[in-house]
C-alpha positions in Angstrom: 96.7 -104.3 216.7 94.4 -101.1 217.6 91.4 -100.4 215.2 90.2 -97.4 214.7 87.2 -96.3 213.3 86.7 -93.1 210.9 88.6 -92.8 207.4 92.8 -93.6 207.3 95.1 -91.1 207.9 96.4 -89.5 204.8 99.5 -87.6 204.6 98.7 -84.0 203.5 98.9 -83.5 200.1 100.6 -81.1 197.8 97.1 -79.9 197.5 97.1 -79.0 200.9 100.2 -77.0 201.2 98.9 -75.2 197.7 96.2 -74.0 199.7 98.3 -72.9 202.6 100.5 -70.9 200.3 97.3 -69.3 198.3 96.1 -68.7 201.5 99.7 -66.7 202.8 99.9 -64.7 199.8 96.5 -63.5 200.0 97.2 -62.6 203.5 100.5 -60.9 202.6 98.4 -58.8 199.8 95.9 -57.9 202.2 98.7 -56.6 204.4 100.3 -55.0 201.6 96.6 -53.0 201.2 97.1 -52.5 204.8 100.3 -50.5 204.5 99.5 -48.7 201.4 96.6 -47.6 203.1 98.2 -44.8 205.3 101.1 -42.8 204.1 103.5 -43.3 207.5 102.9 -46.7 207.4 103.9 -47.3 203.3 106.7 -44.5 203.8 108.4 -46.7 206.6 108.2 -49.7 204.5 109.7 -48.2 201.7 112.3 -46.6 203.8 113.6 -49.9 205.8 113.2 -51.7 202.0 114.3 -49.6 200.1 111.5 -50.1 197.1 110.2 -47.3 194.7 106.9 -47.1 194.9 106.1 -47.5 191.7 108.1 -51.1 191.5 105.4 -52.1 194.1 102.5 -53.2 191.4 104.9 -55.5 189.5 106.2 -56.5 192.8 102.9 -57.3 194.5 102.9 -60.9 192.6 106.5 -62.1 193.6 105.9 -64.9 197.2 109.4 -63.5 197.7 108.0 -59.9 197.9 104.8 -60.6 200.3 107.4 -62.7 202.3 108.9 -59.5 202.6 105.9 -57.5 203.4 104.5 -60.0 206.7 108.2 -59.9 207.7 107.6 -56.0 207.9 104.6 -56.8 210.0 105.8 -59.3 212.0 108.8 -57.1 212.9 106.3 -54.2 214.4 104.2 -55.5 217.2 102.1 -52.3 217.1 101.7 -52.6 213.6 101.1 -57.0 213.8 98.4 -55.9 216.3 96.6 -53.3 214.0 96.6 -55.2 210.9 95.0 -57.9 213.0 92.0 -56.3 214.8 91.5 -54.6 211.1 91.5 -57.6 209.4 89.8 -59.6 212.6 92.7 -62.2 212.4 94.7 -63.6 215.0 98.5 -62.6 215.2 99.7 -65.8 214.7 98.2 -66.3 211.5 101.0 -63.7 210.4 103.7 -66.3 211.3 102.4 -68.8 209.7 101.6 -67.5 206.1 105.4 -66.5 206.5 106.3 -70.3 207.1 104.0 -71.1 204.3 106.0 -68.4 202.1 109.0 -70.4 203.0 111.0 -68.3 206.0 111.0 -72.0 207.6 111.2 -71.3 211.4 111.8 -67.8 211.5 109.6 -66.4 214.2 
């Protein structure tokens, strides 16, 4: 038998992936502010989702909705890059506030 020392490993806790999702959504409305930020960039996401604008308020609090929004992202290098140096984020935290948003695996 090995012993360790430090405290036990825990499994993570519903807490935890709480956080994670807080964490995505918040990430997903900052991209959302990203896009609606610069008319091309909110026209094109309208366009390839089809959204009124004015649905985009009430929509702004549905996970499904800001799953939508960092798939957008994620599906524009160009744009993934931009929203990353503005926000001073690495890319990949994009991919995974979408896992945390539930897309599973989807890269």
């Amino acid at each position: 038998m090995r012993i360790t020392k430090g405290p036990p490993q825990r499994p993570a806790s519903k807490r935890a992936g709480a956080q994670n999702r807080d964490e995505a959504e918040a990430l997903a409305l900052c991209a959302l502010t990203f896009l609606v930020e610069e008319d091309d960039r909110v026209q094109r996401f309208l366009q390839l989702t089809g959204v009124d604008p004015s649905a985009l308020p009430g929509l702004a609090s549905r996970p499904s909705f800001l799953l939508a929004v960092l798939d957008h992202l994620a599906g524009d290098e160009e744009l993934l890059l931009a929203f990353a140096r503005e926000q001073q984020v690495n890319p990949e935290r994009i991919a995974l506030a979408r896992r945390a948003l539930g897309c599973g695996d989807m890269g």
